[in-house]
N, C-alpha and C positions, 0 to 999 in steps of 0.2 A: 720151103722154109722161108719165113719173112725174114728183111734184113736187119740186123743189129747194129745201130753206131749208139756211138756216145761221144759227149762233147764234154771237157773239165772245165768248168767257168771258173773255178776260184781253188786255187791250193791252199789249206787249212793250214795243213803240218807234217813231219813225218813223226810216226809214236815210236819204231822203231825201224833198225836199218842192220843188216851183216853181209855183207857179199852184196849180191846183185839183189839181194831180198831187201825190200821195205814194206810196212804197216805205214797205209796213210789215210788222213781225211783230207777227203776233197770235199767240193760242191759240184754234183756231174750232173747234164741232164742225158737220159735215156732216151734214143727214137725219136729225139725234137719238143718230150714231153717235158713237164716243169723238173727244175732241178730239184735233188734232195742231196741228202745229207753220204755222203757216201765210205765206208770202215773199210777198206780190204787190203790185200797183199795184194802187194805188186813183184815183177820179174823183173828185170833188167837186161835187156838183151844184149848180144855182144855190138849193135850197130847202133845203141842209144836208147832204140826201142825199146816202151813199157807192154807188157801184157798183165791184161787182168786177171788174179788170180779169186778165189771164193770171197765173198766180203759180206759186208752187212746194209743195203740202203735205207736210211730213216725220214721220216717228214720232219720241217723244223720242231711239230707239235712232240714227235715223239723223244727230238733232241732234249729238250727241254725236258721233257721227263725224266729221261736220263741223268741229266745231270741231276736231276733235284734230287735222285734216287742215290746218283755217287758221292753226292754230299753228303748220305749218312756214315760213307764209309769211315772208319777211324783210321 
């Protein structure tokens, strides 16, 4: 099995937070490959430690669609 790291270049925001649970955008890269956009839950361990939980990663191109898309919302 190859190995998995990831690196957070840029903290966005938290969308949400309860307990040790947070919802956040980052800007991460995978593997050393280029960064993207990146949606998921995080864990919070009892030593500080984050674990990543299921999320979403998008290219800037698809960020931007995104929003154009959330702007319709009412």
């Amino acid at each position: 099995m190859a190995e998995f790291s990831f690196e957070i270049k840029e903290k966005l925001g938290t969308i949400s937070a309860s307990g040790k649970y947070s919802k956040e955008l980052n800007i991460i890269s995978y593997n050393g490959a280029e960064p993207k956009y990146d949606l998921r839950n995080w864990t919070t361990e009892e030593d500080g430690s984050k674990k990543m939980q299921k999320g979403l990663t998008l290219t800037k191109e698809e960020v931007l669609k995104l929003k154009e898309l959330l702007a319709t919302i009412n």
